[in-house]
C-alpha positions, 0 to 999 in steps of 0.5 A: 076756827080756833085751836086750843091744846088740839080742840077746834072751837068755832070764834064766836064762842066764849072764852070761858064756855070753852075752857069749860069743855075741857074734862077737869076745868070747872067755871072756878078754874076757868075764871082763875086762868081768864084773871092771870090772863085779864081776859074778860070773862065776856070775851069770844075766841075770835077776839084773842090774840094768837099770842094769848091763844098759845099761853092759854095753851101752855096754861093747860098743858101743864094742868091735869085734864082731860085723859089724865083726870079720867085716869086719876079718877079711875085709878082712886076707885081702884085704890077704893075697890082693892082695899075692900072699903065700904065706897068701894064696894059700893062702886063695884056692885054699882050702887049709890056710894054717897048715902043715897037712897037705895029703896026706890031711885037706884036706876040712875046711880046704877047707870052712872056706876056702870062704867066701874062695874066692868073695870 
């Protein structure tokens, strides 16, 4: 097993997949940290060395993932909901925020927004 900013992953697993897994890094980014590294975009956890392991752990420290991604999130539907907008109101009352249609698919966007109802 491989650790990466306290995640173990199994070693037969990619380099990029598991980058992935972390909440705020998409494939763009994790293809930009695989470059800076010149990891190949192929390569399993197992094959890295313990020095390139611990600069990819230093690389995402100092990014803004994980809990502090959510909270930034969470803190940008506040700011939207206490100023009384339209998105706003939209996320409180747990309807569809970005135009789509209310008149016969709401259950998913009511299950997606249902999380900023009880905030």
């Amino acid at each position: 097993m491989v650790l990466i900013l306290g995640a173990s992953f199994h070693e037969l697993k990619l380099v990029k997949k598991a980058l992935e897994t972390f909440y705020g890094l998409g494939p763009q980014i994790s293809d930009r940290i695989l470059a800076k590294y010149s990891i190949h975009p192929r390569a399993k956890l197992g094959s890295l060395s313990q020095k390139t392991i611990t600069a990819l752990s230093a690389e995402l420290s100092t990014m803004t993932i994980e809990n502090d991604a959510r909270k930034m999130v969470q803190d940008n539907i506040k700011r939207l909901r206490d100023m009384g907008t339209y998105r706003g109101r939209r996320h409180a009352m747990g309807l569809p925020v970005r135009g789509q249609n209310t008149r016969t698919q709401i259950n998913t966007a009511r299950r997606l927004n249902e999380i900023e109802r009880r905030a």
